[in-house]
C-alpha positions as CSV (number, residue, x, y, z in Angstrom):
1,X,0.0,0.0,0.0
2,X,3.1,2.6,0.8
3,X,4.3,2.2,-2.5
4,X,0.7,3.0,-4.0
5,X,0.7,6.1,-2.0
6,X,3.6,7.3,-2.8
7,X,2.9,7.1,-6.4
8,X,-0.4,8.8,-5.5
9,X,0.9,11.8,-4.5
10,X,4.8,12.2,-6.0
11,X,3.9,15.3,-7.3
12,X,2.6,16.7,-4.3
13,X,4.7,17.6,-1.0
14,X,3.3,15.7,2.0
15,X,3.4,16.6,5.8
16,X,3.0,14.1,8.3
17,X,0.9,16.3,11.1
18,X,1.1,15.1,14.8
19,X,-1.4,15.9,17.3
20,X,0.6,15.9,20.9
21,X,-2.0,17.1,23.0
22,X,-4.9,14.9,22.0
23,X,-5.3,11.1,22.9
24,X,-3.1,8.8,22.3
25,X,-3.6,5.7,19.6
26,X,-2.0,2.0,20.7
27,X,-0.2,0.7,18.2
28,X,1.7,-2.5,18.9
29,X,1.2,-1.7,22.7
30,X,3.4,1.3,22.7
31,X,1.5,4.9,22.7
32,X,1.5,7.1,19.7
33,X,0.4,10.6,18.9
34,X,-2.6,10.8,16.5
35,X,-1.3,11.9,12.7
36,X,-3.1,13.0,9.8
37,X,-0.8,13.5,6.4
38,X,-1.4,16.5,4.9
39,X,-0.6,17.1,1.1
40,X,-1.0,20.0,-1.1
41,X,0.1,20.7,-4.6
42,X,3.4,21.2,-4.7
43,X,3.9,25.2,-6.1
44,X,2.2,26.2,-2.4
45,X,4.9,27.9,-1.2
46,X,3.4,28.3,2.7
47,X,2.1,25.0,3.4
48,X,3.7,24.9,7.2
49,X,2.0,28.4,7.6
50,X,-1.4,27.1,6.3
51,X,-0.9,24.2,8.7
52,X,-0.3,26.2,12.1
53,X,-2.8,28.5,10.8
54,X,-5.2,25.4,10.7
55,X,-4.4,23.6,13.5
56,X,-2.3,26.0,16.2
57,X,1.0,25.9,17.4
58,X,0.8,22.7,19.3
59,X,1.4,20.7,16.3
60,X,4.3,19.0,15.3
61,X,5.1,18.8,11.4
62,X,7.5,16.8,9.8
63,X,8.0,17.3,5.8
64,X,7.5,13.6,4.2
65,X,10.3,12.2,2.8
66,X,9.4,9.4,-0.5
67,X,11.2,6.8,1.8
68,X,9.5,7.7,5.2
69,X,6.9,5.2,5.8
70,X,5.2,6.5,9.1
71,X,2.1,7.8,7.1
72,X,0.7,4.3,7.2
73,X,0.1,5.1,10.6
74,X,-2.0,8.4,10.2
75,X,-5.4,8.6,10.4
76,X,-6.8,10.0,7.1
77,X,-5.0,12.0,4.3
78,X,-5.8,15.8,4.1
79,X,-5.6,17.2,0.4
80,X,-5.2,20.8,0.1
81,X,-5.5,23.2,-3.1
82,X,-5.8,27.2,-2.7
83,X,-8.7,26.5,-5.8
84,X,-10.6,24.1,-7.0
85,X,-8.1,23.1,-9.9
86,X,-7.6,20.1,-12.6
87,X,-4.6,19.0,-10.8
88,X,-6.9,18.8,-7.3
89,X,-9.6,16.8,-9.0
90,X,-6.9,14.4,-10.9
91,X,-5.1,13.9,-7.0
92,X,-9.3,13.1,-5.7
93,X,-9.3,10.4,-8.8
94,X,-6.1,9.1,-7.5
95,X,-6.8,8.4,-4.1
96,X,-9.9,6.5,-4.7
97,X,-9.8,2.8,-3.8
98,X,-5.8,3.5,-3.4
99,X,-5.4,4.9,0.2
100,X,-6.5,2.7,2.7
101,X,-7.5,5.5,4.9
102,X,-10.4,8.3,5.2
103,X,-9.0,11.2,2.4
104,X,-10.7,15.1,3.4
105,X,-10.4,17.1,0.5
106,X,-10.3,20.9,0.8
107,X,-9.8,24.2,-1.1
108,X,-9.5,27.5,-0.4
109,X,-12.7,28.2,0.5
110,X,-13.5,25.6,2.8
111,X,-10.2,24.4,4.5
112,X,-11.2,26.1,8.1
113,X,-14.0,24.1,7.8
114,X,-12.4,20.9,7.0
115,X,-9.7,21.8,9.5
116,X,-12.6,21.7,12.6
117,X,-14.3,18.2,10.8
118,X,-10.3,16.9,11.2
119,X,-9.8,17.6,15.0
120,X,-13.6,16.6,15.9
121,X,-12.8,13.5,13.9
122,X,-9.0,12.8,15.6
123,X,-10.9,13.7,19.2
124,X,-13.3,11.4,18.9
125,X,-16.9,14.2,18.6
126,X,-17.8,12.2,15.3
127,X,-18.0,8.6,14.2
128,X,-16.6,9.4,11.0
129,X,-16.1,11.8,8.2
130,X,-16.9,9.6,4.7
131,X,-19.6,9.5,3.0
132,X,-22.1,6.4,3.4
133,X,-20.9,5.7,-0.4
134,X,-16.9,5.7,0.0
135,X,-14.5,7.1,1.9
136,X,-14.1,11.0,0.2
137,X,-15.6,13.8,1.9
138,X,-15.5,17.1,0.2
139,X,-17.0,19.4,3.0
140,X,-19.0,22.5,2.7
141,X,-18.5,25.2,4.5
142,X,-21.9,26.8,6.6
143,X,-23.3,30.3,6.8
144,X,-21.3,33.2,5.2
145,X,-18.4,31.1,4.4
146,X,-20.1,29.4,2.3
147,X,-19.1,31.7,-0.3
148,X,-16.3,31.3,-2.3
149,X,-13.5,33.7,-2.2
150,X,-12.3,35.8,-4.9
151,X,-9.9,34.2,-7.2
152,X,-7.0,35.2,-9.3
153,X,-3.8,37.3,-7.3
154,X,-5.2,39.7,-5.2
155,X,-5.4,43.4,-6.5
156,X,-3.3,46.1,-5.2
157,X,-5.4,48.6,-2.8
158,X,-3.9,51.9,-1.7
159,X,-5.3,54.3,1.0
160,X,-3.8,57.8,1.3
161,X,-2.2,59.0,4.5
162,X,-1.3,62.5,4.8
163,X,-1.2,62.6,1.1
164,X,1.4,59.3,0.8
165,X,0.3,56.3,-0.9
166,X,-0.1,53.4,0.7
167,X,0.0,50.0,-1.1
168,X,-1.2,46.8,0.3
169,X,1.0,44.2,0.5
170,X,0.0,41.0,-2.1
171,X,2.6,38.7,-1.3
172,X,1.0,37.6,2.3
173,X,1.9,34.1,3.9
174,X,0.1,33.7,6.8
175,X,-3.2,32.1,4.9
176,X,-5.6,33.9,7.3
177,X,-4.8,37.1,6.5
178,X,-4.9,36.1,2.5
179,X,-8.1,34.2,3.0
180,X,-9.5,37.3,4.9
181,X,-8.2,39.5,1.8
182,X,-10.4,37.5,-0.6
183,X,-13.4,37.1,1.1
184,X,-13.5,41.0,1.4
185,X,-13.0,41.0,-2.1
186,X,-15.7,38.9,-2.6
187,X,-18.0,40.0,-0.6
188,X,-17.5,43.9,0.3
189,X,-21.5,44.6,-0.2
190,X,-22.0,42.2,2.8
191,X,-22.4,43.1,6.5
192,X,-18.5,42.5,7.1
193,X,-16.4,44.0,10.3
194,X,-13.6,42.6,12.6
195,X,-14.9,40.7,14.8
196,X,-16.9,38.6,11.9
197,X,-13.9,38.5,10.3
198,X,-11.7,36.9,12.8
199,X,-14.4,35.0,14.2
200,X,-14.4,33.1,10.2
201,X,-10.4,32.4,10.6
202,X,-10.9,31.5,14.2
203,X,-8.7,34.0,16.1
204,X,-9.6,36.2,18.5
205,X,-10.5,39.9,17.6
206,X,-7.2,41.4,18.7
207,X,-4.7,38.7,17.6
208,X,-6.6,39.1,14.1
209,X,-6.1,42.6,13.3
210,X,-2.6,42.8,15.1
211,X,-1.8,39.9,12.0
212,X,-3.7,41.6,9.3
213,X,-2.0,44.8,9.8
214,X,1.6,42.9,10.0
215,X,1.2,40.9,6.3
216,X,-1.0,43.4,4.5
217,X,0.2,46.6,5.7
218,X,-2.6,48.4,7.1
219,X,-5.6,47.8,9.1
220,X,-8.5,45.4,8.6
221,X,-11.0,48.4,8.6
222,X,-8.8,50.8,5.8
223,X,-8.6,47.7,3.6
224,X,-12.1,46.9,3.7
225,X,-12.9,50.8,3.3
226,X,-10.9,50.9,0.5
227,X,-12.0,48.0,-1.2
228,X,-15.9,49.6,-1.0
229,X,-14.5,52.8,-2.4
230,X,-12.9,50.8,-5.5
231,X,-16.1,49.1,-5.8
232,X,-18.1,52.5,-5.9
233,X,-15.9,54.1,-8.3
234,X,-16.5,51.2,-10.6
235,X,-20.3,51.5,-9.7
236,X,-20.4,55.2,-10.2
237,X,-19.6,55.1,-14.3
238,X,-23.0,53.2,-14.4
239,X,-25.3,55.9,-14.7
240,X,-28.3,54.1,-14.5
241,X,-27.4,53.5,-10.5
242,X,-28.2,56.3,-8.2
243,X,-25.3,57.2,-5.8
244,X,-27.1,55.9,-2.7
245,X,-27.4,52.7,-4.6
246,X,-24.1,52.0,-5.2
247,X,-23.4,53.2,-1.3
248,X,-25.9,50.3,-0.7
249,X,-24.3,47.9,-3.3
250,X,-21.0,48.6,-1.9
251,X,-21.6,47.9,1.9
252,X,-22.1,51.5,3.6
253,X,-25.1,52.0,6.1
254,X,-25.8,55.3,5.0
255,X,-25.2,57.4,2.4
256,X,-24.1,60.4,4.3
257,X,-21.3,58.0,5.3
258,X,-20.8,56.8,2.0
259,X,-20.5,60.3,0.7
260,X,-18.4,61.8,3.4
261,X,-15.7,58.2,3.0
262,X,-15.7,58.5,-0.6
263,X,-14.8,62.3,-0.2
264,X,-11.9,62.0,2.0
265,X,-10.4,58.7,0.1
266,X,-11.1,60.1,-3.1
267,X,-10.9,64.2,-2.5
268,X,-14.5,64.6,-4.1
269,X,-17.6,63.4,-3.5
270,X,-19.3,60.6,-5.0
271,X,-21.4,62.9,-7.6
272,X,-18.5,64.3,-9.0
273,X,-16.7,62.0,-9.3
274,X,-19.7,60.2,-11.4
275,X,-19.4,63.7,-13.6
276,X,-15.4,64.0,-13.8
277,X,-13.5,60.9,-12.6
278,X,-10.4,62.3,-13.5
279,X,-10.4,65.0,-10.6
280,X,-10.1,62.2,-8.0
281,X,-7.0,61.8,-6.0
């Protein structure tokens, strides 16, 4: 079976994850740590990052070497793509009838999701996590995050402080912060704020925007601002929209606020802009 596996997945890297903290398995009569392996497509360049991310700081990860044969020990296989791509759905078709374990499935979009159904599953809180028809779960995500994130490299944003540009950083590695990036982008018109937002990553308020400020460069709130703005002035050239419609389609509560953001972002107000978009800062 190792040598089926590792055929599997040769052009994926694979992580053996271990679980210290949680209940031990028996194996032979000597205690183990629970393991899951985790494998994502190889060009990920932060897949320890999305691991800690996923599963905290008590876990131990060791990079699976082609001759290291402690997987058969793990508990199910964890696949991992930033998208749904071709190369994720050839990898599903592999594993079928060729691991002899459970295999979770994930993307971008739903890989917090996945990450709870793995630790309920390793603690023992469900029975299992197949499907009465074989053993591949693909699991969907529940309430707003149910809604798949912007795809593509993220945009640049700029804000302007004390009339310096300020550029957002799009090369962020910590996956929280770049999962929190495209679901603004995706879903800006929403009712979207801190707290909702860190509460969808799983961090606490404070820890969450102390990160988001470290790998993007400025605060949650001035990214999400920003992204409304861009999303107005794009808005705005359709005249058939009123301004307090696109304030409404763009996620502002009002549109005096709308008006009075748009005007200190942009250095006129939203009507004007609409009539001379050039005069905009």
């Amino acid at each position: 079976m190792q040598e089926r596996l590792q055929s599997a997945i040769e052009e994926w890297d694979s992580y053996l994850i271990e679980f210290p903290t949680f209940t031990k398995t028996s194996s032979s009569g000597l205690e183990e740590n629970q393991r899951i392996l985790f494998t994502c497509i190889s060009n990920e360049t932060n897949a320890a990052e999305i691991c800690f991310a996923l599963f905290g700081p008590q876990i131990v990860i060791n990079k699976r070497e082609s001759s290291d044969n402690r997987g058969t020990n793990a508990a199910l296989l964890f696949i991992y793509s930033s998208d749904k791509t071709k190369a994720m759905n050839a990898a599903l078709e592999q594993q079928v009838g060729v691991v002899e374990m459970p295999v979770l499935v994930a993307h971008g979009a739903n890989v917090q999701k996945s990450a709870q159904h793995v630790i309920e599953f390793l603690q023992g809180k469900t029975a299992k996590i197949t499907t009465p028809d074989n053993d591949i779960m693909v699991p969907s995500p529940t309430g707003d995050a149910d809604v798949e994130t912007w795809l593509g490299p993220l945009p640049e944003v700029a804000i302007s402080e004390d009339g310096a540009r300020n550029i957002a950083n799009t090369d962020i590695h910590d996956y929280r912060a770049e999962y929190s990036c495209r679901y603004v982008l995706k879903n800006f018109s929403s009712n979207i704020n801190r707290d909702k937002m860190a509460d969808l990553v799983f961090l606490s308020p404070g820890y969450f925007s102390n990160m988001f400020r470290m790998e993007v460069g400025m605060s949650f709130s001035d990214y999400l601002i920003q992204v409304r703005i861009d999303g107005a002035k794009v808005l705005l050239r359709r005249f058939e929209l009123s301004v307090e419609e696109v304030s409404k389609s763009c996620g502002f509560n009002s549109l005096a606020h709308f008006s009075r953001t748009f005007k200190e972002r942009c250095g006129v107000s939203p009507l004007r802009y609409r009539k001379t978009p050039s005069l905009a800062s």
